[in-house]
N, C-alpha and C positions, 0 to 999 in steps of 0.2 A: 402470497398473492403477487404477479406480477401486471405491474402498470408500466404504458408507453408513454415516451415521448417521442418526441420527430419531427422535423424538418424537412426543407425540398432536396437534401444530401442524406442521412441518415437519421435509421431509427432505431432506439435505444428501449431495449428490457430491461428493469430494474424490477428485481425481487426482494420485497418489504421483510421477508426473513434474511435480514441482517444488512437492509441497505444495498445489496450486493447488486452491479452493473453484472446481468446475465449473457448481454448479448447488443455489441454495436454490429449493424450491417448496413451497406450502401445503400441507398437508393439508387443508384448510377451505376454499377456496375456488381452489383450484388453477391461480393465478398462479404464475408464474417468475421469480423479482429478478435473478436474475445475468445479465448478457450470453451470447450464444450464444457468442462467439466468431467470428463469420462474417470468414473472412480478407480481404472484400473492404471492411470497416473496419478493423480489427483482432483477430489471430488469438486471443489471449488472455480469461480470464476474470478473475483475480483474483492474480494476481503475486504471491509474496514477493522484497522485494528484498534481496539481502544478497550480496557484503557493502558494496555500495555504492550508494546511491542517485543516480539521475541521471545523467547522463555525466560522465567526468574527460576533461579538459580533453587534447585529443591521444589520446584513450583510454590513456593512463599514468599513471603515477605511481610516486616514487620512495622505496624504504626501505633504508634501511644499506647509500646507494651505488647499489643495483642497480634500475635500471629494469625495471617491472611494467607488462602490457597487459592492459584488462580493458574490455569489452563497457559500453553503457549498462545500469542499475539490477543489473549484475553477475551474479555465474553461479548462482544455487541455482535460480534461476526456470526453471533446462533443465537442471538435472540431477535423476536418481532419489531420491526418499527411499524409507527403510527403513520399515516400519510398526512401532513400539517395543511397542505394545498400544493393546489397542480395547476398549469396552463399545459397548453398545448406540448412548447416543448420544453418545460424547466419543470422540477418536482421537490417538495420538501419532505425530509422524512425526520421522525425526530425516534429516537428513544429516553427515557425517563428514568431515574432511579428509582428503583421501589425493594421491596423484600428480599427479590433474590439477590438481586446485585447489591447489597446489604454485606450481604451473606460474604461476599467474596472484595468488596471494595466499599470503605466505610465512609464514601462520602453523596452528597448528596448533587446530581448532574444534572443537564438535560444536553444532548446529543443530536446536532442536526444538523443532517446532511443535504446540500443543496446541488441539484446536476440541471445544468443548463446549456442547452444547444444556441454554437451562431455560428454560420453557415458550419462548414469540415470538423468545430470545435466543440466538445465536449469541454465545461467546465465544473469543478470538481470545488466544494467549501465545505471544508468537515469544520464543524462550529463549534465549541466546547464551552459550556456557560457552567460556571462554578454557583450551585444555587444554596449551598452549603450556609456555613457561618464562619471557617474556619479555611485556612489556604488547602487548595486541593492539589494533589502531586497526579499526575499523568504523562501517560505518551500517546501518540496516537501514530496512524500512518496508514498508506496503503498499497494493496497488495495486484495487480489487476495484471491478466496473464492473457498475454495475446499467442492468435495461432502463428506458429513458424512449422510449416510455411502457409502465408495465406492462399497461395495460390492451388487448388488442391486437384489439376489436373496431371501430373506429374511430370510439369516444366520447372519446376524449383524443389528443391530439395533444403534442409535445415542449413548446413553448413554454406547456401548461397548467403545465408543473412551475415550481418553483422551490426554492432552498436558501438555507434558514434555518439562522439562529445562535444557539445557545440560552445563549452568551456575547458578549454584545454590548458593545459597544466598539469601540476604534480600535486597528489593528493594523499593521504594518508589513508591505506587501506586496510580494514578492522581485519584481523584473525582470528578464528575460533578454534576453541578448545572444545570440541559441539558438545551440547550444541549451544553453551556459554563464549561471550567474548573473549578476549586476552587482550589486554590492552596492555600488555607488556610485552607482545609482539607485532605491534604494527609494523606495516611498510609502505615504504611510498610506491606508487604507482603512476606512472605515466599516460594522461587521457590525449597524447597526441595526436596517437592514432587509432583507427575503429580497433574495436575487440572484434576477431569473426568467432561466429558461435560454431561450439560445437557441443554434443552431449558431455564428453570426457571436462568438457570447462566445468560440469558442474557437480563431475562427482563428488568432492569433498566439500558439496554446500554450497550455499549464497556465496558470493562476491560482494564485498560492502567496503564504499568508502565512505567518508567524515566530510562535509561538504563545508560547516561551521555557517550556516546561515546565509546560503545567497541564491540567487535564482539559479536553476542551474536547469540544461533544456538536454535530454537523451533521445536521440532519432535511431530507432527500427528500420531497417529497411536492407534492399537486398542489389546485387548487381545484374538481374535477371529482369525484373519489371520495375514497373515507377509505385507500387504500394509501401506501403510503410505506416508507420505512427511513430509522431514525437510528442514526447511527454516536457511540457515543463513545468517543473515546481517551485515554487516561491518562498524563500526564507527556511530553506531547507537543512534539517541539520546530518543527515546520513541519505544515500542510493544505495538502494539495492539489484544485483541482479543476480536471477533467481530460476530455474526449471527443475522438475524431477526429474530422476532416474531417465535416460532415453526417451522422455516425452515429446511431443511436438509442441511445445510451447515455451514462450520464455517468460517471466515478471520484469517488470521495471519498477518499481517499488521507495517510492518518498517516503522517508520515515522521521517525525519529528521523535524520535525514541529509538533505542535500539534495546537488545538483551544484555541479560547483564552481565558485567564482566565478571569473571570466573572468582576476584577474589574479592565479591561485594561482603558487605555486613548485614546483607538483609534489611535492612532501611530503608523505605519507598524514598526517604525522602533523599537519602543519600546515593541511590542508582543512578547508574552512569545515562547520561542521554534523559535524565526526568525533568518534565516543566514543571510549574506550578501557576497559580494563578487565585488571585485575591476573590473575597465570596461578593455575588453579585458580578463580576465580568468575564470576558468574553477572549479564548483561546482561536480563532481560525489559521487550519491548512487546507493553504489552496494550488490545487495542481491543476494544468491543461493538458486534451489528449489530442491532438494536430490527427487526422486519420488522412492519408492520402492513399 
C-alpha cells in the first residue's frame, strides 16, 4: 500500500511493503529525486536494511549454537509494515517479530520507521527496540537511490554530477573481496575533493568508507543546474556509494553495519560493524535528505 505525505515543497510515496520511500518530487518545480525503480537496472527505490547489512558470509550465521540463513541486507526490505499513525506530513511505520522472522533471526524486535517532512527536509529515524529478554546483535542502514540525472530533458548528463564531502579528510576505505569485506585490505582515501561520477566508478561495486561515528553530511549535485540532495547522517559508522551496472542512479547509503568481512567466524555477535543493545531499549539511526 502506498501512503502520502507533503508539504508546501514536496511530496513524499512511501510504500508500507518494506517501509520503502518510492518517490520524493517537488512541489516547485516538479523534479523526481528518487529512482524509478526500473527492474532492468534494479528493481528497488530506497531499502531499509535491517537486520543485517550486506551479505553474511555463506549466507549464515551462527548464535547459541544454531545456525541461521539470512538473504543479502536481510528481510524487513520484503516484508509488510503496519502503519502506527500518520499526520499530514510525518508517518510511522513499524514491523514486529513474529514466525517468520523466527525463522531466520532468533530475537524478538519491534521496527520503526519514522519520515518527517520540514520545509526541503525529509527526516529519516529508523528505531530499533530490543523486546527480547536477552542482548540483541543487529545492523541496520539505508539504502535510497536518487536519479542522475535529475534533470531528464537532455541538458545534463550522468558524468555532469558529482559527490562531495562536507567532512573532509582521510578516511579508511573498506575493500571487497565481493561480495565479502577484506578488512585486510583497506585504504585510505582522500574526501578533499568531489568524487565525479561516472558508470565505470562503479563497476567493481559499492565504494565504502568507515566514518567510526560522527555526523557526517554527502551533497549530490551537479555543475549544470542548482538541484541536488544532501544527505546527513548522524553517529554514522560506514557510507556507502553505490549504482548498478550503467544505471542512471546513484545510492548514498548510511550504514550502521556493514558485510562481513571475508574471514568472519560466523558469529552474529562477533561480525565486523555488529551493535547490540540490552532487552527493553532503544537503537535509533537518524539520517537527513536536504532536496534542493
Amino acid at each position: 500500500m502506498i501512503k502520502a505525505i507533503s508539504n508546501e515543497y514536496l511530496k513524499v510515496k512511501i510504500n508500507t511493503h518494506g517501509a520503502e520511500i518510492s518517490s520524493v518530487k517537488s512541489t516547485t518545480h516538479g523534479l523526481e529525486y528518487i529512482w524509478s525503480g526500473d527492474k532492468k537496472y534494479w528493481a528497488r527505490h530506497a531499502p531499509i536494511l535491517f537486520p543485517i547489512v550486506g551479505r553474511l558470509k555463506d549466507n549464515q550465521y551462527t548464535y547459541d549454537g544454531k545456525t541461521y540463513e539470512m538473504g543479502q541486507h536481510g528481510f524487513a526490505r520484503d516484508m509488510e509494515f503496519d502503519v502506527l499513525d500518520q499526520g499530514s506530513d510525518w508517518i510511522d511505520l513499524q514491523l514486529v517479530s513474529n514466525e517468520e522472522t523466527k525463522k531466520l533471526y532468533p530475537f524478538a524486535f519491534k521496527l520503526v520507521i519514522h519520515y518527517e517532512l520540514d520545509d526541503h527536509k525529509l527526516s529519516t529515524n529508523i528505531n530499533v527496540f530490543n523486546t527480547d529478554t536477552k542482548e540483541m546483535y543487529f545492523s541496520v542502514g539505508a539504502h535510497p537511490a536518487f536519479n542522475v540525472p535529475l534533470v531528464k530533458d537532455g541538458s545534463e548528463q550522468y558524468d555532469d554530477y558529482s559527490v562531495k564531502f562536507a567532512n573532509k579528510g582521510t578516511y579508511d576505505q573498506i575493500q571487497f573481496d565481493v561480495p565479502y569485506a577484506n578488512l585486510e585490505k583497506v585504504e585510505k582515501i582522500e574526501l578533499d575533493q568531489p568524487i565525479k561520477l561516472s558508470h565505470e566508478l562503479f563497476y567493481d561495486d559499492a565504494k565504502v568508507v568507515e566514518i567510526k561515528n560522527k555526523e557526517f553530511t554527502t551533497i549530490l549535485s551537479n555543475n549544470v543546474s542548482d538541484h541536488g540532495v544532501s544527505m546527513t547522517a548522524y553517529d554514522i559508522e560506514y557510507g556507502g556509494l553505490w549504482s548498478a551496472k550503467n544505471a542512471p542512479f546513484v545510492c548514498l547509503e548510511p550504514w550502521w553495519g556493514i558485510a562481513d568481512d571475508v574471514h568472519t567466524d560466523g558469529k552474529i555477535e562477533h561480525k565486523v560493524g555488529i551493535n547490540k543493545i540490552s532487552p527493553d531499549k532503544k537503537f535509533t539511526a537518524k539520517y537527513d535528505l536536504l532536496f534542493f
